[in-house]
C-alpha positions, 0 to 999 in steps of 0.5 A, a space after each residue: 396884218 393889213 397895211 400900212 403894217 403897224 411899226 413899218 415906214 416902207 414905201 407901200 405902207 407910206 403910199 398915198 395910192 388908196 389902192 395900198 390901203 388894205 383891209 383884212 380879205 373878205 368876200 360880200 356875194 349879192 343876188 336877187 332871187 327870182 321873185 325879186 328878194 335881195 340875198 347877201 352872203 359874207 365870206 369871212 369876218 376878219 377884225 375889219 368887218 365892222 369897217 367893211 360892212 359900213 362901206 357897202 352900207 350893208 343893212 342885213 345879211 343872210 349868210 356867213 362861209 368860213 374858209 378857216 379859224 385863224 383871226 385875219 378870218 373870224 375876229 369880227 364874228 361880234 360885230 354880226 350881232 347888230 345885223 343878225 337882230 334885224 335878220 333874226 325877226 325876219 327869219 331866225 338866226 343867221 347861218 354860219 357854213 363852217 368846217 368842224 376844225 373852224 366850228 371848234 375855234 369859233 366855239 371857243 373864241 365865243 363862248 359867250 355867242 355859242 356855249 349853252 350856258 352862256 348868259 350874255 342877253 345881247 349875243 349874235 343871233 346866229 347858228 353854226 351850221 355844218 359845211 358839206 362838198 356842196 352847200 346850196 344856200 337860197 337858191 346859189 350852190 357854193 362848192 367846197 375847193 379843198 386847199 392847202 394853207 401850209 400844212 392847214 387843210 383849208 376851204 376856197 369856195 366856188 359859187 357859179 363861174 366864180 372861185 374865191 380861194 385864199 391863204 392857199 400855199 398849195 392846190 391838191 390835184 382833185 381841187 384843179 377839176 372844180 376850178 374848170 371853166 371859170 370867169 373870175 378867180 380871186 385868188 392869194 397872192 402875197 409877196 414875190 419872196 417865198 413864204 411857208 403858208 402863202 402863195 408868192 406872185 410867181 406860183 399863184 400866176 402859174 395856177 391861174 394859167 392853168 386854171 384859165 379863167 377869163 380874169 383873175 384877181 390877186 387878194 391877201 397881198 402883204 406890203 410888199 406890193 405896191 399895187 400899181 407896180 406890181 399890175 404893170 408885170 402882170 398879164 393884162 387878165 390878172 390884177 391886184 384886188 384892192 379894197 371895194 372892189 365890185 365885179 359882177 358875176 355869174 351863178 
Protein backbone atom coordinates (compact mmCIF):
# COMPACT_ATOMS: atom_id res chain seq x y z
CA UNK A 1 0.00 0.00 0.00
CA UNK A 2 2.93 2.23 0.35
CA UNK A 3 3.62 4.33 3.50
CA UNK A 4 2.59 6.34 5.10
CA UNK A 5 -0.55 3.93 4.54
CA UNK A 6 -3.62 6.18 3.85
CA UNK A 7 -6.01 6.67 7.06
CA UNK A 8 -3.03 5.41 9.40
CA UNK A 9 -1.25 7.66 12.40
CA UNK A 10 1.19 4.85 13.55
CA UNK A 11 4.68 5.96 14.39
CA UNK A 12 6.06 4.69 10.86
CA UNK A 13 3.55 6.45 8.92
CA UNK A 14 4.22 9.64 10.96
CA UNK A 15 8.13 9.23 10.81
CA UNK A 16 10.36 12.24 9.69
CA UNK A 17 12.92 9.45 8.86
CA UNK A 18 13.06 9.66 4.60
CA UNK A 19 13.83 5.93 5.06
CA UNK A 20 10.05 5.17 6.05
CA UNK A 21 8.65 6.76 3.03
CA UNK A 22 8.11 4.13 0.84
CA UNK A 23 7.20 3.95 -2.86
CA UNK A 24 5.25 0.72 -4.37
CA UNK A 25 8.85 -2.22 -5.00
CA UNK A 26 10.31 -1.52 -8.40
CA UNK A 27 13.81 -2.58 -9.51
CA UNK A 28 15.82 0.09 -12.36
CA UNK A 29 18.76 -2.43 -13.63
CA UNK A 30 21.64 -0.24 -15.98
CA UNK A 31 24.50 -1.25 -17.93
CA UNK A 32 26.87 -0.47 -20.58
CA UNK A 33 27.21 -2.48 -23.36
CA UNK A 34 30.81 -3.51 -24.60
CA UNK A 35 30.66 -0.68 -27.32
CA UNK A 36 29.77 1.82 -24.73
CA UNK A 37 25.57 2.13 -25.20
CA UNK A 38 23.76 2.48 -21.96
CA UNK A 39 21.01 -0.13 -21.48
CA UNK A 40 18.17 0.28 -18.53
CA UNK A 41 15.75 -2.29 -17.66
CA UNK A 42 12.64 -1.95 -15.11
CA UNK A 43 11.47 -4.56 -13.00
CA UNK A 44 7.90 -3.66 -12.32
CA UNK A 45 5.77 -0.69 -12.97
CA UNK A 46 3.76 -0.24 -9.92
CA UNK A 47 1.24 3.11 -9.44
CA UNK A 48 4.42 5.03 -8.36
CA UNK A 49 6.21 4.46 -11.57
CA UNK A 50 5.93 7.86 -12.95
CA UNK A 51 7.10 9.21 -9.47
CA UNK A 52 10.18 6.65 -9.47
CA UNK A 53 11.10 7.31 -13.03
CA UNK A 54 11.41 11.25 -12.58
CA UNK A 55 13.79 10.62 -9.54
CA UNK A 56 16.42 8.66 -11.47
CA UNK A 57 15.89 11.16 -14.48
CA UNK A 58 15.34 8.28 -16.41
CA UNK A 59 15.27 9.42 -20.22
CA UNK A 60 14.62 6.09 -22.14
CA UNK A 61 14.10 2.35 -21.27
CA UNK A 62 14.86 -0.40 -23.14
CA UNK A 63 12.95 -3.16 -21.29
CA UNK A 64 9.92 -4.11 -18.96
CA UNK A 65 10.17 -7.86 -16.45
CA UNK A 66 6.99 -8.54 -14.90
CA UNK A 67 7.17 -10.64 -11.53
CA UNK A 68 3.31 -10.88 -11.37
CA UNK A 69 -0.37 -9.23 -12.28
CA UNK A 70 -1.45 -7.73 -9.16
CA UNK A 71 -1.56 -3.78 -9.21
CA UNK A 72 1.19 -2.70 -6.59
CA UNK A 73 3.03 -4.26 -9.95
CA UNK A 74 1.70 -3.13 -13.24
CA UNK A 75 -0.53 -0.04 -12.72
CA UNK A 76 1.99 2.38 -14.02
CA UNK A 77 2.14 0.38 -17.44
CA UNK A 78 0.42 4.17 -19.06
CA UNK A 79 2.85 5.95 -17.66
CA UNK A 80 5.55 4.06 -20.24
CA UNK A 81 4.07 5.88 -23.19
CA UNK A 82 6.19 8.92 -22.98
CA UNK A 83 9.59 6.91 -22.98
CA UNK A 84 8.34 4.31 -25.22
CA UNK A 85 7.93 7.00 -28.06
CA UNK A 86 11.56 8.16 -27.69
CA UNK A 87 12.37 4.25 -27.80
CA UNK A 88 10.29 3.63 -30.47
CA UNK A 89 12.19 5.96 -33.08
CA UNK A 90 15.01 4.31 -32.08
CA UNK A 91 14.45 0.67 -32.18
CA UNK A 92 10.53 -0.23 -32.07
CA UNK A 93 8.46 -0.60 -29.63
CA UNK A 94 9.43 -1.37 -26.01
CA UNK A 95 9.70 -5.18 -24.78
CA UNK A 96 7.57 -6.49 -22.18
CA UNK A 97 8.97 -9.98 -20.54
CA UNK A 98 5.85 -11.66 -18.91
CA UNK A 99 4.43 -14.89 -17.88
CA UNK A 100 0.94 -15.92 -19.70
CA UNK A 101 -1.17 -15.53 -16.45
CA UNK A 102 0.44 -11.74 -16.03
CA UNK A 103 0.20 -11.33 -20.25
CA UNK A 104 -3.49 -12.20 -19.82
CA UNK A 105 -3.99 -9.42 -16.95
CA UNK A 106 -2.22 -6.71 -18.57
CA UNK A 107 -4.26 -7.43 -21.98
CA UNK A 108 -7.12 -6.74 -20.14
CA UNK A 109 -6.25 -3.96 -17.61
CA UNK A 110 -5.29 -2.39 -21.23
CA UNK A 111 -6.99 -2.75 -23.68
CA UNK A 112 -6.76 0.06 -25.01
CA UNK A 113 -2.56 -0.35 -25.29
CA UNK A 114 -2.88 -3.89 -26.55
CA UNK A 115 -6.27 -5.17 -28.00
CA UNK A 116 -6.20 -5.05 -31.83
CA UNK A 117 -9.03 -3.07 -32.33
CA UNK A 118 -8.04 -0.36 -30.15
CA UNK A 119 -8.21 3.13 -31.75
CA UNK A 120 -6.53 5.11 -28.93
CA UNK A 121 -3.79 7.21 -31.38
CA UNK A 122 -1.30 7.87 -28.58
CA UNK A 123 -0.92 4.33 -26.81
CA UNK A 124 2.69 2.82 -25.22
CA UNK A 125 4.65 1.79 -27.80
CA UNK A 126 5.35 -1.42 -26.55
CA UNK A 127 4.80 -5.15 -27.03
CA UNK A 128 4.19 -8.20 -24.92
CA UNK A 129 6.76 -10.61 -25.11
CA UNK A 130 6.73 -14.19 -24.04
CA UNK A 131 8.93 -14.87 -20.54
CA UNK A 132 11.18 -18.11 -21.09
CA UNK A 133 13.43 -20.23 -17.82
CA UNK A 134 16.12 -17.85 -19.34
CA UNK A 135 15.64 -14.54 -21.19
CA UNK A 136 18.81 -13.06 -22.56
CA UNK A 137 18.21 -9.28 -23.23
CA UNK A 138 21.16 -7.03 -24.69
CA UNK A 139 23.72 -9.09 -23.80
CA UNK A 140 22.47 -9.88 -19.56
CA UNK A 141 20.70 -13.28 -19.23
CA UNK A 142 17.74 -12.87 -16.58
CA UNK A 143 16.62 -16.31 -15.14
CA UNK A 144 13.27 -16.92 -14.20
CA UNK A 145 13.38 -17.82 -9.92
CA UNK A 146 9.83 -19.50 -9.76
CA UNK A 147 8.34 -18.41 -6.11
CA UNK A 148 5.26 -18.65 -4.16
CA UNK A 149 3.11 -15.56 -3.59
CA UNK A 150 0.28 -17.34 -1.25
CA UNK A 151 -1.03 -19.90 -3.53
CA UNK A 152 0.08 -17.52 -6.72
CA UNK A 153 2.88 -18.99 -8.85
CA UNK A 154 4.89 -15.91 -9.00
CA UNK A 155 8.50 -14.76 -10.77
CA UNK A 156 11.84 -13.67 -8.68
CA UNK A 157 14.59 -13.03 -11.39
CA UNK A 158 18.36 -13.36 -11.22
CA UNK A 159 20.60 -11.61 -13.64
CA UNK A 160 24.30 -11.92 -13.03
CA UNK A 161 25.20 -12.63 -9.02
CA UNK A 162 22.29 -10.68 -8.20
CA UNK A 163 18.71 -12.09 -7.31
CA UNK A 164 15.50 -9.82 -7.04
CA UNK A 165 12.71 -11.95 -5.41
CA UNK A 166 9.58 -10.17 -4.21
CA UNK A 167 6.09 -10.86 -2.55
CA UNK A 168 7.41 -14.37 -2.11
CA UNK A 169 5.30 -16.15 0.87
CA UNK A 170 7.24 -19.40 -0.22
CA UNK A 171 10.74 -20.60 -2.18
CA UNK A 172 10.25 -24.13 -3.87
CA UNK A 173 12.95 -26.63 -3.45
CA UNK A 174 14.20 -26.50 -7.42
CA UNK A 175 14.31 -22.48 -6.85
CA UNK A 176 17.30 -22.71 -3.94
CA UNK A 177 19.86 -23.96 -6.83
CA UNK A 178 19.40 -20.85 -9.00
CA UNK A 179 20.09 -18.55 -5.83
CA UNK A 180 23.57 -20.26 -5.52
CA UNK A 181 26.61 -18.25 -5.29
CA UNK A 182 24.88 -14.85 -4.99
CA UNK A 183 26.55 -11.06 -4.05
CA UNK A 184 23.39 -9.26 -3.55
CA UNK A 185 19.76 -10.81 -2.97
CA UNK A 186 16.96 -8.18 -2.58
CA UNK A 187 14.51 -9.87 -1.08
CA UNK A 188 10.63 -9.47 0.57
CA UNK A 189 10.23 -9.17 3.91
CA UNK A 190 6.86 -7.58 5.24
CA UNK A 191 6.38 -7.17 8.79
CA UNK A 192 7.35 -9.60 12.11
CA UNK A 193 3.54 -10.67 12.32
CA UNK A 194 2.70 -13.71 10.01
CA UNK A 195 0.78 -13.06 6.68
CA UNK A 196 -0.74 -15.44 4.37
CA UNK A 197 1.04 -14.20 0.96
CA UNK A 198 4.02 -12.36 2.36
CA UNK A 199 7.23 -13.29 4.08
CA UNK A 200 7.64 -12.17 7.85
CA UNK A 201 11.19 -10.77 8.72
CA UNK A 202 11.65 -14.14 10.57
CA UNK A 203 11.40 -16.58 7.53
CA UNK A 204 12.93 -14.08 4.73
CA UNK A 205 16.12 -14.01 7.39
CA UNK A 206 16.28 -17.65 7.61
CA UNK A 207 16.18 -17.99 3.37
CA UNK A 208 18.73 -15.49 3.29
CA UNK A 209 20.97 -17.69 5.42
CA UNK A 210 20.75 -20.29 3.67
CA UNK A 211 21.03 -18.67 0.48
CA UNK A 212 24.22 -16.84 1.77
CA UNK A 213 24.74 -14.00 -0.41
CA UNK A 214 27.28 -11.72 0.42
CA UNK A 215 24.35 -8.69 1.38
CA UNK A 216 21.16 -8.90 1.62
CA UNK A 217 18.56 -6.29 1.26
CA UNK A 218 14.91 -6.52 2.87
CA UNK A 219 12.15 -4.86 0.16
CA UNK A 220 8.17 -4.80 -0.06
CA UNK A 221 8.26 -3.78 3.87
CA UNK A 222 4.83 -2.57 5.25
CA UNK A 223 4.26 -0.11 8.06
CA UNK A 224 4.95 -1.75 10.53
CA UNK A 225 8.76 -1.33 10.36
CA UNK A 226 10.47 1.61 11.19
CA UNK A 227 13.72 1.33 9.24
CA UNK A 228 16.32 2.16 11.61
CA UNK A 229 14.78 -0.04 14.37
CA UNK A 230 14.24 -2.79 12.50
CA UNK A 231 18.13 -2.60 11.00
CA UNK A 232 19.69 -2.44 14.64
CA UNK A 233 18.01 -6.54 15.14
CA UNK A 234 19.28 -7.20 11.80
CA UNK A 235 22.59 -9.03 10.91
CA UNK A 236 25.37 -6.72 9.76
CA UNK A 237 24.83 -8.16 6.02
CA UNK A 238 21.05 -7.84 5.90
CA UNK A 239 19.43 -4.23 5.49
CA UNK A 240 16.04 -2.88 5.08
CA UNK A 241 15.84 -1.39 1.29
CA UNK A 242 14.59 2.10 1.12
CA UNK A 243 13.75 4.25 -1.64
CA UNK A 244 16.52 5.29 -4.13
CA UNK A 245 18.82 3.08 -3.33
CA UNK A 246 21.76 2.17 -5.68
CA UNK A 247 24.00 -0.80 -5.27
CA UNK A 248 26.51 -1.89 -8.04
CA UNK A 249 26.53 -5.41 -9.14
CA UNK A 250 27.69 -7.82 -11.10
CA UNK A 251 26.50 -9.58 -14.54
Amino acid sequence: MGVPTLGCVCPVCTSTDPHDRRLRPSALLRWREPEGRERVVVIDTGPDFREQALRAHLTRLDAVFYTHSHADHIFGLDDLRPLSFIVNRESGPIPLFATPETTATLERIFDYTFSPHSTYPNRACVQLKPLGERTEFCGVEFIRVPVMHGKMAIVGYRFGKTAYLTDVSAIPESSFALLEGLDLLVLSALRHKPHPTHATIEQALAWAKRIGARQTFFTHIAHALGHEETNRSLPDNVRLAYDGLSVPVTL
